[in-house]
C-alpha positions as CSV (number, residue, x, y, z in Angstrom):
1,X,101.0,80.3,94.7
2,X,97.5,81.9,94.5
3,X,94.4,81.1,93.3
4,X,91.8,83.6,92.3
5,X,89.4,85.2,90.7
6,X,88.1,89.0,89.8
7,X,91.3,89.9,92.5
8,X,92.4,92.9,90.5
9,X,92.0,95.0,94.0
10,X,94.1,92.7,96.2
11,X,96.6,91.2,93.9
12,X,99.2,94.1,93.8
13,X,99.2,94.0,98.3
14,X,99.9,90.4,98.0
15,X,102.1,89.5,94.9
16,X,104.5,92.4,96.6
17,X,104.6,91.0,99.6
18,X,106.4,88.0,97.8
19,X,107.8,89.6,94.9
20,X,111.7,89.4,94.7
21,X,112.4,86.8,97.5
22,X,110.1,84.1,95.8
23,X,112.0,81.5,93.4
24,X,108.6,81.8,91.4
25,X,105.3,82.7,91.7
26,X,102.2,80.9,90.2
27,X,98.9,82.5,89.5
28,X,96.2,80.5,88.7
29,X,93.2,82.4,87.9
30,X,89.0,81.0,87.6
31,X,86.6,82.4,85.5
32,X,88.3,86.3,85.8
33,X,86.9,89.1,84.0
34,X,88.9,92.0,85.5
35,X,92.7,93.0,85.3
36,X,93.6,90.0,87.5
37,X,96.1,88.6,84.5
38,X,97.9,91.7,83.7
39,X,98.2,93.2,87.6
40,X,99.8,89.3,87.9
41,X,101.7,89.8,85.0
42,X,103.4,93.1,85.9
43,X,104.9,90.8,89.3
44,X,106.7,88.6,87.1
45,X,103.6,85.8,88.3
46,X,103.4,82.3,85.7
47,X,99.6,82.5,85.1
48,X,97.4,79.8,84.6
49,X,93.8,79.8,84.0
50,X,92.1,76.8,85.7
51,X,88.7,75.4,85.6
52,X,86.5,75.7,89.3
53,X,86.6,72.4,90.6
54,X,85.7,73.4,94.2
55,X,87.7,75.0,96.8
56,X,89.7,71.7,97.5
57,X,90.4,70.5,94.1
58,X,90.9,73.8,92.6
59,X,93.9,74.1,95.0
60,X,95.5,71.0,94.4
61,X,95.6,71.4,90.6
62,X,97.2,74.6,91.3
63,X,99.8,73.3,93.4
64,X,101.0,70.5,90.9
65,X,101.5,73.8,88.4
66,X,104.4,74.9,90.6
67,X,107.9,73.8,89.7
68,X,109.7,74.5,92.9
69,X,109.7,71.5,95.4
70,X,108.2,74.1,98.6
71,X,105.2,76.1,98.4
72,X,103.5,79.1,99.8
73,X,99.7,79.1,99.7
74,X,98.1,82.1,99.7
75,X,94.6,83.6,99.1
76,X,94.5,87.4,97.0
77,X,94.0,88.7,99.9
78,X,96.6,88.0,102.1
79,X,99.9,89.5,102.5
80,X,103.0,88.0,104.2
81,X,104.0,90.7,107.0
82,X,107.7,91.6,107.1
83,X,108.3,89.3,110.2
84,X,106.9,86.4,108.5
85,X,109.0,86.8,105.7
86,X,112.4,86.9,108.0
87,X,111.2,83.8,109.7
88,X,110.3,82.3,106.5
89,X,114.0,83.3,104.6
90,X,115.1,81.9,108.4
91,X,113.8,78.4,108.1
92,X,115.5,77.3,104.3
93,X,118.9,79.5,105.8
94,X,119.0,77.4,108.7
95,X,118.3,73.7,106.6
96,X,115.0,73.5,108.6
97,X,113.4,72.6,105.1
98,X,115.3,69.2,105.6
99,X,113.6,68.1,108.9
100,X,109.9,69.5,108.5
101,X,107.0,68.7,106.0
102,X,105.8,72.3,106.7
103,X,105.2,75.2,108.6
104,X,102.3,77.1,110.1
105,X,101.5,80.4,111.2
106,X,99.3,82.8,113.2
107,X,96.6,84.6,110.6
108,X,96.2,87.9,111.6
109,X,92.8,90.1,109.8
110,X,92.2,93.3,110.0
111,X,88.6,94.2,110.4
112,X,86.8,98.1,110.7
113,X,89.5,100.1,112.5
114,X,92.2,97.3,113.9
115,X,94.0,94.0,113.5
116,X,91.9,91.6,115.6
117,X,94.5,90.1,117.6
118,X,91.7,87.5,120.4
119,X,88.8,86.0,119.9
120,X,87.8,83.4,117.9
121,X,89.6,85.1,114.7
122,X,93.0,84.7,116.2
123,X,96.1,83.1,116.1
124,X,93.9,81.2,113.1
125,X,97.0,78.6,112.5
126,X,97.1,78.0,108.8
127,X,99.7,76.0,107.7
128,X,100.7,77.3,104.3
129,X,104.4,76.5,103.8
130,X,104.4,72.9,102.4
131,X,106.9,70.4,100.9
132,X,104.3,69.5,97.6
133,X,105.9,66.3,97.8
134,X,104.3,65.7,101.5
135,X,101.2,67.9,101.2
136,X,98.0,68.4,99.3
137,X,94.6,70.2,100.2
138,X,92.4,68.2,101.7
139,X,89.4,66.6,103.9
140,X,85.7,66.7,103.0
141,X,84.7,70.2,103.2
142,X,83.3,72.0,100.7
143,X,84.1,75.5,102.2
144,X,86.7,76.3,104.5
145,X,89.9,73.2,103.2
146,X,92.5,72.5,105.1
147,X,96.4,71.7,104.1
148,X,97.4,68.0,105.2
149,X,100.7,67.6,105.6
150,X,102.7,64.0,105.7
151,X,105.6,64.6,108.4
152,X,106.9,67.4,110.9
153,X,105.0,70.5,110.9
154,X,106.9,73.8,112.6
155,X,105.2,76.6,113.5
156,X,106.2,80.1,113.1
157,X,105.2,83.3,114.8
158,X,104.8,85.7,112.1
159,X,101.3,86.7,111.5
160,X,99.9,86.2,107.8
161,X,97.9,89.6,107.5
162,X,94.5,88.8,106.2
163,X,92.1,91.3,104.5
164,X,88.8,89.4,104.3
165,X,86.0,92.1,105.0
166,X,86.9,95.8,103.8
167,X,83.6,96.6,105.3
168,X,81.2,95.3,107.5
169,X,78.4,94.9,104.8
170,X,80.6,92.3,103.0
171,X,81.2,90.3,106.1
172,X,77.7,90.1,106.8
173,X,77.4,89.3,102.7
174,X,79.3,86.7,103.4
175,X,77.0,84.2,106.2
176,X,74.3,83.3,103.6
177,X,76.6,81.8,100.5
178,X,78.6,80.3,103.7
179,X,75.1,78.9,105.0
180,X,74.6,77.7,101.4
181,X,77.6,75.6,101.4
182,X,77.5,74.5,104.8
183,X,73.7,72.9,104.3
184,X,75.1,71.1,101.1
185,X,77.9,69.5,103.6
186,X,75.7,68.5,106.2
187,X,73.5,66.6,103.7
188,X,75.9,65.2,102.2
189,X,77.1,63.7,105.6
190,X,73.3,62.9,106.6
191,X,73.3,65.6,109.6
192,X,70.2,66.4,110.6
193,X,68.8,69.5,112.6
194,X,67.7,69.6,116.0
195,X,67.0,72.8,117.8
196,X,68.9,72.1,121.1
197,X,71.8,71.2,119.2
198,X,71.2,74.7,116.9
199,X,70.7,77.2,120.1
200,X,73.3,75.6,122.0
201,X,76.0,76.2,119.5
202,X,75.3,79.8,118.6
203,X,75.4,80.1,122.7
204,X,78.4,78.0,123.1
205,X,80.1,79.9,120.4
206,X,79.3,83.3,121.1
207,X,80.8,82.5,125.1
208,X,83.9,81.2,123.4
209,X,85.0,83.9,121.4
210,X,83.8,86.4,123.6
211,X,84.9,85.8,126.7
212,X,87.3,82.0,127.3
213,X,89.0,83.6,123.7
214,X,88.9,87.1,125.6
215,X,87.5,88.9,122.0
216,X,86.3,92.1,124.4
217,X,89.9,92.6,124.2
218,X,89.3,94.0,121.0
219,X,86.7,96.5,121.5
220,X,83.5,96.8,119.5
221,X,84.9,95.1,117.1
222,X,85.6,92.1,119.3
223,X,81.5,92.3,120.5
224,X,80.6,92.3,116.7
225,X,82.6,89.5,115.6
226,X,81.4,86.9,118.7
227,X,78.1,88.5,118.0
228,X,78.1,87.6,114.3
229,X,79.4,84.2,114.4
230,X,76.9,83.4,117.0
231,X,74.2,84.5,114.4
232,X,76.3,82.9,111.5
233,X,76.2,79.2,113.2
234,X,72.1,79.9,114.1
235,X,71.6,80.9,110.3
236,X,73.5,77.9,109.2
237,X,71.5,75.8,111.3
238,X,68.3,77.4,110.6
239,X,69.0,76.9,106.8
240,X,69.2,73.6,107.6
241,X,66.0,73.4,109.2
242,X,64.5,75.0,106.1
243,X,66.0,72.3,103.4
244,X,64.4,69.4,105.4
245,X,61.1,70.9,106.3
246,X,60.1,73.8,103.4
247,X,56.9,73.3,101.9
248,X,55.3,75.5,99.1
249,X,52.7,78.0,100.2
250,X,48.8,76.5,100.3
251,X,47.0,77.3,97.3
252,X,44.9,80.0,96.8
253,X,41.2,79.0,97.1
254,X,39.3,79.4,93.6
255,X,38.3,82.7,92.2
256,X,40.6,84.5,94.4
């Protein structure tokens, strides 16, 4: 099952990286304007065009349009690698599907010139193989849902390959719309800022993914990512700083 929308790019890596061991697959497209329908329609995927009702939301209506009792959830740009695929055939062969409500697995991205295998970017659990009967999206987040999952949850060791950022320019596209979303949580939660709180975190997390998640293991692009997340939790923070306190400019004095 996917959801997406103006995909036509990464559809065709991940709808083939399901296609012919997948009783079905579901495509449930928002608000698309590109090929998206007829690159899914070429896979053999059931679309569905489905209204944006948030991340959360937009997920679950998607799941109830499958027909088969289990589910893979996956973003357009994702791909399952060959080993998760064997371990994924592995778990129904062996009647593992009887005992657990799911199953998770490592999330692997690659990013500039390498698969980032440390840092704060890695093993990235995401449990993505759910019984629908036992599991729905959920929590409060507007950005960044989670799968719940009623029951016993195994874990796999295939990595989910994840394209997120073809370049660097759309990661970095990609902190203020995040910022955006995060300020609307906090509100809605009544968090306030406070600057201690603000420097300590984009300290904190820069020293976690850098060095206790060992992220100079994987090179520049290891000191880039700790870097940028650093930055992306001070801009977040900052934003909120600027909803609580911005103030239109003085006016101009008279005859000027």
């Amino acid at each position: 099952m996917v959801v997406a929308r103006n995909e036509a790019r990464n559809l065709p890596r991940c709808l083939s990286s399901v296609q012919g061991w997948v009783a079905e697959i579901v495509v449930c497209l928002n608000d698309t304007t590109d090929e998206s329908a007829a690159i899914a329609a070429r896979y053999q995927a059931t679309v569905h065009n489905l209204m944006w009702q948030g991340f959360r939301d937009t997920k679950n209506a998607a799941l109830a349009l499958a027909t088969h009792t289990w589910a893979l959830c996956l973003d357009a740009d994702e791909e399952v690698s060959p080993a998760l695929r064997r371990e994924i055939e592995q778990f129904f062969a062996s009647g593992a599907s009887l005992r657990y409500s799911g199953a998770r697995f490592p999330r692997k991205v690659w990013f500039i010139d390498r698969w980032i295998t440390h840092g704060d970017w890695y093993p990235d659990l995401s449990l993505r193989l759910v019984n629908r009967d036992r599991g729905r999206w959920g929590g409060d987040a507007i950005v960044h849902e989670k799968m719940e999952c009623e029951g016993e949850v195994l874990r796999l060791k295939g990595d989910l390959h994840h394209f997120s950022f073809p370049t660097l320019a759309s990661h970095v596209a990609k902190i203020n719309p995040f910022a955006e979303l995060f300020v609307q949580q906090q509100q809605a939660r009544g968090r306030r800022f406070y600057v201690g709180s603000t420097l300590f975190r984009a300290v904190w997390r820069f020293f976690r993914g850098y060095v206790l998640k060992r992220g100079f293991m994987d090179g520049y692009p290891g000191l880039y990512i700790a870097g940028a997340n650093a930055f992306g939790v001070f801009v977040r923070y900052s934003r909120l700083y600027e909803a609580e306190r911005c103030q239109p400019p003085p006016a101009l004095p008279p005859g000027v």
